[in-house]
N, C-alpha and C positions, 0 to 999 in steps of 0.2 A: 464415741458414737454420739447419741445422743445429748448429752449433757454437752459438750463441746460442740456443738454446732449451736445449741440456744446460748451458752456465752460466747460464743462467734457471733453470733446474729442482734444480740444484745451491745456489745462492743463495737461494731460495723453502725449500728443502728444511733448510739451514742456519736461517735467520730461526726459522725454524717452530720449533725445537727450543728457540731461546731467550728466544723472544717469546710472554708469554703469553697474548695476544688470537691467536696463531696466523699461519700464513702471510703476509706480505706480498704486496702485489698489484703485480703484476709487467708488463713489457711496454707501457707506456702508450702509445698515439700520440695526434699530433693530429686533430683533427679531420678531418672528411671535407673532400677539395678536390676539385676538380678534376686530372683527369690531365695530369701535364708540369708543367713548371719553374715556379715562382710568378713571376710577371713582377717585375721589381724596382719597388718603390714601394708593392707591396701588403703591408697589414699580414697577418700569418698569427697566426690562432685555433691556441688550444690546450688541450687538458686539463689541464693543467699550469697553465693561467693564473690569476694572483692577480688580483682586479676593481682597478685603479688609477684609473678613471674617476674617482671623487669622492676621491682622496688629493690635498694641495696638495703632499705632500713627495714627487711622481713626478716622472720628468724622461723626452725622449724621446730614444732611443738609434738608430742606422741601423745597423742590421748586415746583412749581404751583399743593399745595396741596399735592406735593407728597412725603414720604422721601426717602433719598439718601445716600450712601456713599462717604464718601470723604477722600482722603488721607491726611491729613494736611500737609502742604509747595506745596501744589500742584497748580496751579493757578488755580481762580475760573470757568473761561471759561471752561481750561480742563475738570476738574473735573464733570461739567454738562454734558459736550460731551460723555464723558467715561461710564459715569452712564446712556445715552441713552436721554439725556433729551439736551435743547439747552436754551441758553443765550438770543438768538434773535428772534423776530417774523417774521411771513410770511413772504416773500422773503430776507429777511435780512438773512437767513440762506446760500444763496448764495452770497448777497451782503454785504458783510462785510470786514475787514480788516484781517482776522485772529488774529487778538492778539495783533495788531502794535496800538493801541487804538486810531488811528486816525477817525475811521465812528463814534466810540459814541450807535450806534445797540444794543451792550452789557450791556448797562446801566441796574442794576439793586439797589434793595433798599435790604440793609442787617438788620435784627432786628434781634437782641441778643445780647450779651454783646459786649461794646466796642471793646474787641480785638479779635471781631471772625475774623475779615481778618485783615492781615498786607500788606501795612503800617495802621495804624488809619488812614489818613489825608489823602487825596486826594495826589497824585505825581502830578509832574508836565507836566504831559502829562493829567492826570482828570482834574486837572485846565484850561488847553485850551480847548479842548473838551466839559466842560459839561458846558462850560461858553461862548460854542457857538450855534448858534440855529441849531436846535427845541429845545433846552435844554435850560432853564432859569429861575434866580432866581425867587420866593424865590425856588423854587420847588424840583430846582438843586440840591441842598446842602445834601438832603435824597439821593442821587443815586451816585452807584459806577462802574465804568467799571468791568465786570465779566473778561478781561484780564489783568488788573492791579495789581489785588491784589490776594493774597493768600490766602488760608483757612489755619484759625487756632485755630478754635474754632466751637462747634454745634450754627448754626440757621437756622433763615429762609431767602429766599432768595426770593424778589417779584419781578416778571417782571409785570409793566405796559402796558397797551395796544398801538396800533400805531404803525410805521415801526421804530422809533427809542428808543422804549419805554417810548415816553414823553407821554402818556395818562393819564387819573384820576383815569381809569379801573384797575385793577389787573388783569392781563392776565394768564388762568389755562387751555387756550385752548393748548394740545398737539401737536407736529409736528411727520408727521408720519416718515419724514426722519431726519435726525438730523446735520448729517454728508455729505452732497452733495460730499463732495470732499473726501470722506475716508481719506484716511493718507493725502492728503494733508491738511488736515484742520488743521494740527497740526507741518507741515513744519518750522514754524516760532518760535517756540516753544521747546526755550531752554534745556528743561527738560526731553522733547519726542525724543532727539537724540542718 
């Protein structure tokens, strides 16, 4: 509500000053759905979404029950965003770092073959982050920043419950916004330039 429209308005207001095509456009959602929970299995449309239909270097992703398109080399963060779907639960969707992998929010658990994101191995930005709290061994060692790593490979991709997804739950509850900050969600992000 509130609080999210003054750092919309604060952030919009910032851009504006440095950017000189003017304001950023801010607040994007997805598209119109239907009311209540997406049933799990259905893909969900987004404004956000890149056409992958005719790419042979897309793979498809299942995140909270649902499948996705994904570009591969694309970072996984993006790649959720694009597709309408988000990395982080409840207000973590505003509160987060963009993709600088310092809040940890993004944490998710990848199942599929070892090299469906690169790098394998945690960086060393995973290493400080998921080895500080709320995040902690042994627990840790299943979860990967959805900023860190790339897709590059089909799987699935679980978020846990919690604000920084350190829960036990597997979280398949939906966000109806995804993107609070429209393009700026993806400012920091190399790829999106």
């Amino acid at each position: 509500g509130g609080d999210v429209s003054l750092v919309r308005s604060m952030l919009t207001r910032a851009v504006a000053r440095v950017t000189p095509r003017g304001p950023a456009r801010v607040g994007l959602r997805r598209g119109a759905r239907p009311a209540g929970p997406t049933p799990p299995g259905t893909p969900r449309a987004s404004v956000l979404d890149v056409d992958t239909s005719d790419k042979a270097d897309a793979v498809e992703l299942v995140f909270r029950g649902r499948p996705t398109t994904a570009i591969v080399g694309s970072k996984l963060r993006t790649a959720l965003l694009r597709a309408g779907e988000t990395p982080h639960n409840g207000n973590a969707r505003v509160i987060n770092c963009r993709g600088l992998g310092t809040c940890g929010t993004c944490a998710v658990e990848i199942l599929g073959p070892e090299d469906a994101v690169s790098p394998n191995e945690w960086t060393p930005i995973e290493s400080a982050r998921l080895n500080f709290p709320p995040h902690a061994p042994p627990g840790n060692r299943a979860l990967r920043l959805a900023c860190q790593v790339r897709v590059r490979r089909a799987c699935e991709v679980r978020k846990y419950d919690r604000f920084w997804g350190q829960g036990n739950a597997v979280a398949t509850e939906a966000a109806e916004e995804v993107a609070p900050l429209g393009a700026l969600e993806f400012l920091l992000d190399a790829e999106e330039k």
